[in-house]
C-alpha positions as CSV (number, residue, x, y, z in Angstrom):
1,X,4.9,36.6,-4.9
2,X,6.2,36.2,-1.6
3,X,6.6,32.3,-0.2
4,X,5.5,32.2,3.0
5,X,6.8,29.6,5.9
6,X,5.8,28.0,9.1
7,X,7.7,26.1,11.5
8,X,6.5,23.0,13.2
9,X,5.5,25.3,16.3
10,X,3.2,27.6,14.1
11,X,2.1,24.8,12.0
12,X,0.9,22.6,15.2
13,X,-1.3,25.6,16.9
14,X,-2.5,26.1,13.1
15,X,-3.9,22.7,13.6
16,X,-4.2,22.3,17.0
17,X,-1.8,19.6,17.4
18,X,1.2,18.2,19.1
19,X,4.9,19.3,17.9
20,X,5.3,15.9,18.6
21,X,2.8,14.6,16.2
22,X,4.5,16.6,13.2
23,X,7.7,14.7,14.1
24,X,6.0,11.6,14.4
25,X,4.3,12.4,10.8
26,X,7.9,13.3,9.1
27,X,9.9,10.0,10.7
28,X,6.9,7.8,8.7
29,X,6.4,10.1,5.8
30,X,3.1,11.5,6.5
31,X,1.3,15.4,6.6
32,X,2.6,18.1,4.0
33,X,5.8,18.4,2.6
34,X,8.7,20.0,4.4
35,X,11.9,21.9,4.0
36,X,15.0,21.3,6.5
37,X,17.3,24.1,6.1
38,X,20.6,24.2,8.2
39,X,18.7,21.5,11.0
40,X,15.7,23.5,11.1
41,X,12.0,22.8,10.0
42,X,9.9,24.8,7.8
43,X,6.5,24.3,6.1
44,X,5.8,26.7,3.0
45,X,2.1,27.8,3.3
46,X,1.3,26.3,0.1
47,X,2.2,22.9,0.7
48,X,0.3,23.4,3.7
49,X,-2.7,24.3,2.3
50,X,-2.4,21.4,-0.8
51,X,-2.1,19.5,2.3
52,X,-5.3,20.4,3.9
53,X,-7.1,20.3,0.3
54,X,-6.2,16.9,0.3
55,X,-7.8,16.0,3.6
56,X,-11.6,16.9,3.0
57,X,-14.1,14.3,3.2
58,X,-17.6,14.7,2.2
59,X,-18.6,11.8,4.5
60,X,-16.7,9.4,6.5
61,X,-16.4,7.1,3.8
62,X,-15.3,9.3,0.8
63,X,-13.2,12.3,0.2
64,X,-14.0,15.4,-1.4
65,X,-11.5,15.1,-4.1
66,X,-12.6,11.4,-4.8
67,X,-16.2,12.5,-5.2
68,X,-15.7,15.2,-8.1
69,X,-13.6,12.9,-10.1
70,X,-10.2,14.8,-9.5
71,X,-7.4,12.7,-8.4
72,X,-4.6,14.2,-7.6
C-alpha cells in the first residue's frame, strides 16, 4: 500500500483554506497530524482523512462520532 502525502498548499485548496491557517493550526496544535521532513511540511492522506472523520457533526450541538457512542 502506497502512503500518500500532501503539502500544506494541496492540503489548503483541499479544504479551501488559507496556507496561513494551517500554520496557524500547527503553532497551537490543532488540524491533522503532520510530518516535517528536512524543513518541509507534509500531511499523509490518512491522517487527513481521520482528521476530517473527526470533524462531522450531526447538528450544531453534537458530533457524529459522539452520537453513535464511538469515542475516539
Amino acid at each position: 500500500m502506497d502512503v500518500v502525502h500532501l503539502n500544506q498548499k494541496q492540503l489548503a485548496a483541499r479544504w479551501s483554506i488559507s496556507e496561513a491557517t494551517l500554520e496557524r493550526w500547527r503553532s497551537v496544535g490543532i488540524g491533522p497530524k503532520f510530518l516535517k521532513l528536512c524543513g518541509r511540511v507534509i500531511y499523509r492522506q490518512v491522517d487527513i482523512e481521520a482528521y476530517e472523520e473527526s470533524c462531522l457533526q450531526i447538528s450544531t450541538s453534537q458530533s457524529a462520532v459522539v452520537a453513535h457512542g464511538q469515542t475516539s
